[in-house]
N, C-alpha and C positions, 0 to 999 in steps of 0.2 A: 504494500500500500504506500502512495505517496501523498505527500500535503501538499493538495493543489491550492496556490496564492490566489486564492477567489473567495471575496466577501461576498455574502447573500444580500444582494438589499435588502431593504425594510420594508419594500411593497410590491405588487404584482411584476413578475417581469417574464419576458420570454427569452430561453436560452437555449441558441443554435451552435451548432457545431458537428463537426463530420461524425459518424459514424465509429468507435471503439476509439475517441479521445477521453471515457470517464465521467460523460456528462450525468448520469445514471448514479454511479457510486458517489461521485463529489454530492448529490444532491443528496443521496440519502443520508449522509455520511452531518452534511450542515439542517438537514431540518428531516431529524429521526420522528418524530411525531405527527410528520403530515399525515393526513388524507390521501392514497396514493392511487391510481390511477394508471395501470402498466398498459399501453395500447399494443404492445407486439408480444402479451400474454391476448392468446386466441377467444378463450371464457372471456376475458374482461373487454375484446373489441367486439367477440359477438353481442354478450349481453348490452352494451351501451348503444352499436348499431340497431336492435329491436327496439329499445326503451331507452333513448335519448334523456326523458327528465329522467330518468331513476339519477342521474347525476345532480340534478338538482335537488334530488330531497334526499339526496345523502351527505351533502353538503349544507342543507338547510339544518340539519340532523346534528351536524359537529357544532363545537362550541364557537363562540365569538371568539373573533383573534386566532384563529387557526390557521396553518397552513394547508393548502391543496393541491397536490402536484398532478399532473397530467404527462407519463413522456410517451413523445413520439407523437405530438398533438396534431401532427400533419397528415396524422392516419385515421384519424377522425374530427377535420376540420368545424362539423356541424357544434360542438362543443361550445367553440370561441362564442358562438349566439346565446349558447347557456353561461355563460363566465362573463360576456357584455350584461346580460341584463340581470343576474346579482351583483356585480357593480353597480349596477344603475340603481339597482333597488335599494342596496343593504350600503352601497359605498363601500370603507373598506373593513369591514366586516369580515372579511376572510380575506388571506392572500392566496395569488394563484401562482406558481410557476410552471409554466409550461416550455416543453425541454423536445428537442426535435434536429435532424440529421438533415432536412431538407426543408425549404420556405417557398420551393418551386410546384406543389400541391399548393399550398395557402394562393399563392398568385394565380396559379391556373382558375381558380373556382371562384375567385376574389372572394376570397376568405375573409370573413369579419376580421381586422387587425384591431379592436378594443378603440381604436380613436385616440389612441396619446391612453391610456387606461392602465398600460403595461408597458416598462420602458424595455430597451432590449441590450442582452448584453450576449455576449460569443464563448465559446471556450475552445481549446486549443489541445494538442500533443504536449505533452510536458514538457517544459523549459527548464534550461540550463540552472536557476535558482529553485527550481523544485527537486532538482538531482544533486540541491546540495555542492552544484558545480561539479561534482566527481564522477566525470563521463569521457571515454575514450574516444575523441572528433573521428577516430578511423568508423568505425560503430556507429556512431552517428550518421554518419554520411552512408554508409553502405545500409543500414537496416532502420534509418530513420529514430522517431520519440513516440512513437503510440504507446501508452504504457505496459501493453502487454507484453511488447517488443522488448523494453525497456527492464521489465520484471523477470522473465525467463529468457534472455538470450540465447541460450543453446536451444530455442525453438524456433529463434527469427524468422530464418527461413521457410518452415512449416506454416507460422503466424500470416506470414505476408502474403505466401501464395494463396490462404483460406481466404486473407481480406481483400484480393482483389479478386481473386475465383467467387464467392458468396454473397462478397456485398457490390463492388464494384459493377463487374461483369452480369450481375442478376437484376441485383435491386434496383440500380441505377437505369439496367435495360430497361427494365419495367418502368422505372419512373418518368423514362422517355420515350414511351407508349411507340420501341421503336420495331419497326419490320425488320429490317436487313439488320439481323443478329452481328454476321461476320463483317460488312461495314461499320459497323457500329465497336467491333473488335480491333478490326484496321486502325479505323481511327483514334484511337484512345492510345495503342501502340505509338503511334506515330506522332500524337499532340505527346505523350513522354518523354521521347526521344529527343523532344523538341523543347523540354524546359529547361525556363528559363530564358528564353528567346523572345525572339521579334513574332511575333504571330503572322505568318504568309497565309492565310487561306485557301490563295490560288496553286500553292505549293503541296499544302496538308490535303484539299481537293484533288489535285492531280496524284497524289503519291495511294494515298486511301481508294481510290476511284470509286468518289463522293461527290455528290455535287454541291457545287460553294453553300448555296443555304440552309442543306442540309448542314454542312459543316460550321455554319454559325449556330446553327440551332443546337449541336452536340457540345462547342463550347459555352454554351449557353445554361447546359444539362448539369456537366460537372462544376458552374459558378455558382449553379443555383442549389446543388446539391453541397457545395460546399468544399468541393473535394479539388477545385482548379482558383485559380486567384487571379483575377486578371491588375494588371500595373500599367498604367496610361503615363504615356509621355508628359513629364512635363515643360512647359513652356514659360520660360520668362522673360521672351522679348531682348534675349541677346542677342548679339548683333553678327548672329550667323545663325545659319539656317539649320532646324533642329528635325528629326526625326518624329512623326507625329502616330506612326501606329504603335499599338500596347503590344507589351510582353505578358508571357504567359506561365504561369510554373500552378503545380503541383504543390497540395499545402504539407506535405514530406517528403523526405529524403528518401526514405525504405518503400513506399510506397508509387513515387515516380522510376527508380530501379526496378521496383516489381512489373510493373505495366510496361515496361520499356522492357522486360523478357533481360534484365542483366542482374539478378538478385545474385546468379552465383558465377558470376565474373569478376574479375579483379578490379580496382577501381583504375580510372584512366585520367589520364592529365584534367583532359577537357571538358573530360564529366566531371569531375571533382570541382572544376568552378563554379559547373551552376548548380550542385549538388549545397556547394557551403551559399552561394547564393540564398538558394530555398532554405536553409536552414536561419538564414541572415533574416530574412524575409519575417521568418513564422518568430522570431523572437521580438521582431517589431512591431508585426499588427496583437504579438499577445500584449507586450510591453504596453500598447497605446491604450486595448482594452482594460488591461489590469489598471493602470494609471489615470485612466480616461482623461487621454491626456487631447484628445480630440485629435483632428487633422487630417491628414491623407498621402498616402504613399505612393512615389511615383518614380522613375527614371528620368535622366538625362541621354539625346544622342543625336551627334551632327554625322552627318552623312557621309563626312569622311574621317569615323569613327571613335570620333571626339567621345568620351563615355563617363556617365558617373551612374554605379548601380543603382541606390535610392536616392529620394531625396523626399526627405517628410517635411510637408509643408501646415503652416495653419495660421491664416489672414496673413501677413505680412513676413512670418519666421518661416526660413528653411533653413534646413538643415540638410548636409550631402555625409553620402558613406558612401568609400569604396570600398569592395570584399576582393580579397585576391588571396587561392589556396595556396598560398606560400608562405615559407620559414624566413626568406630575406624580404625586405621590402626594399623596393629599387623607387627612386625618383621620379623613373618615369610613371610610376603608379599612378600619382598624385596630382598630375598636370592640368587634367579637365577640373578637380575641383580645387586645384588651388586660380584656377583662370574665372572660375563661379563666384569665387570669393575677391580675386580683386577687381572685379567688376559689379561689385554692390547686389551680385543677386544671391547668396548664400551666406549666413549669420556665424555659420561656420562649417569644418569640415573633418573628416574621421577617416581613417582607413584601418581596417581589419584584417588578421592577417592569422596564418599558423605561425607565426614566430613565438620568442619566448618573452622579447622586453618590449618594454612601451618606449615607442620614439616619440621625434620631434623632426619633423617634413614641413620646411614653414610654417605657414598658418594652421598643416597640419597637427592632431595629434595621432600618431599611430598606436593601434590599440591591438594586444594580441586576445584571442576569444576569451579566454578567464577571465579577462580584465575588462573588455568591451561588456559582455555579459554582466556580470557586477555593475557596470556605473549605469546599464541601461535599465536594470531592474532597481537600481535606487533613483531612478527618474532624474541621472544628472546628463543626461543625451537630450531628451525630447522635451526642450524646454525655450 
């Protein structure tokens, strides 16, 4: 068991996240006396699909002040209309949290979203400050942070192949109500292979033999299911011409290996960058959640191949990181964001690195993982 860094708020909220990150245990684990509501126990989706209120007057039934949890609330969307109107009625009289793997049922069906009712908060693969720090980057990067992964290691492999064979490849078909099975297998291969990258569509189209809207529509599938991240260019009116289509990664390490068919190949240079990328990645949208630090994460890139991997922005602050899977850090690392910075559009700048000491790169400060990790889960990065 690990102590995941997530406070319960104090009132209704909904909480998304992929599929075996824990969202199930942490729940139980912070409010042992809810009301509980398992939607992917078969008895508990049947009986509620026949008798919808019986939820209401099992809930009318608990005490004031209670808690009520619903997971997997997007398997029985008709609910959110029972939870809208005992809010409406009672106020807050009971909390609800409602806990779910995908939010692309809620949007298909325009699912009652409570109106502001219930705020929304994410949860994630464990992070580097949940592991206590004491985690070997080779592991990481080949078998990802799912915590199951994380807990029994000498099953990695067994682990990953079940979570992309069971959930990925199944649930996910299903939840993109799609025909062509094996296009649908093509494609997810080949958007793997592909994190961390520029998104070509007419590239993933031609390679999948899909056609382009389809293949919007499949990246569509796994953002909305949670399991893909899309990262938009960002632009701030420098004075060279920037790249404007998004990147695309996979929200772990072990699980973009596993769909890419390389769980038991050796790591490789060039995967190993956007492998610590992704993992770069998943430590800043938790960092932002955990912190609520607001804002939005984004890249830099001029066309002739000017680069800075993030850059978290919010109203007038950015901030830039570059990630690079190396022990040395060279100069030229640093160039695009030390050029962001003396031209008034980045507030500062980071590089990340597998090395062992913390440098000084101009304006930069270079930060090796231990240490980046630390200052970013004390909220002295995103600031």
């Amino acid at each position: 068991m690990y102590a995941r860094q997530y406070a319960a708020p104090e009132r209704s909220f909904f909480l998304f996240g992929p599929r075996g990150t824990g969202k199930t245990t942490w729940l139980r684990q912070v409010l042992p006396d809810a009301l509980w509501f398992d939607l992917l126990r078969t008895r508990t989706f049947l009986d509620l699909t026949r008798q919808p209120d019986s939820f209401r007057q099992q809930v009318l039934a608990r005490a004031k002040e209670s808690w009520v949890v619903v997971d997997e609330i997007q398997r029985l969307p008709i609910l959110l209309n029972e939870v809208h109107a005992l809010i409406a009625e009672y106020g807050h009289a009971w909390s609800f949290a409602l806990s779910g793997s995908s939010a692309r049922k809620l949007k298909r069906l325009d699912a009652n979203q409570l109106a502001g009712r219930a705020i929304n908060r994410q949860f994630f693969p464990l992070t580097a400050s949940e592991l206590s720090y004491d985690f070997d980057p080779e592991h990481v990067l080949r078998f990802g942070l799912l915590p199951q992964i994380q807990a029994e290691p000498a099953f990695a492999l067994d682990s990953l192949d079940a979570y992309v064979t069971n959930y990925i490849r199944e649930e996910i078909q299903q939840e993109a109500l799609v025909r062509n099975l094996d296009s649908f297998s093509r494609f997810l291969e080949i958007a793997a292979l592909m994190n961390g990258q520029i998104v070509n569509v007419a590239g993933i189209s031609r390679d999948a033999a899909v056609a382009r809207p389809t293949v919007q529509g499949y990246f569509a599938v796994l953002m909305d299911t949670l399991v893909g991240v899309r990262v938009p260019a960002w632009r701030k009116q420098a004075r060279v011409k920037e790249v404007g289509a998004p990147k695309f990664y996979l929200f772990d390490p072990g699980v973009a290996r596993a769909l890419a068919g390389r769980l038991r190949e050796p790591l490789e240079g060039v995967e190993r960058g956007f492998l610590l990328e992704t993992w770069i990645l998943h430590e800043l949208r938790a960092a932002m959640a955990r912190l609520n630090t607001g804002g939005q994460i984004s890249y830099w890139r001029t066309p002739g191949g000017s680069e800075v991997d993030f850059v978290w922005t919010r109203a007038d602050h950015a901030v830039g990181f570059e990630v690079k899977a190396a022990t040395r850090w060279k100069k030229e690392y640093g160039v695009a964001l030390k050029s962001l910075i003396a031209g008034g559009n980045l507030d500062a700048g980071f590089g990340v690195y597998t090395g062992a000491e913390e440098l000084k790169d101009g304006p930069l400060r270079i930060l090796p993982l231990k240490r980046f990790f630390v200052e970013l889960t004390e909220g002295r990065l995103l600031r």
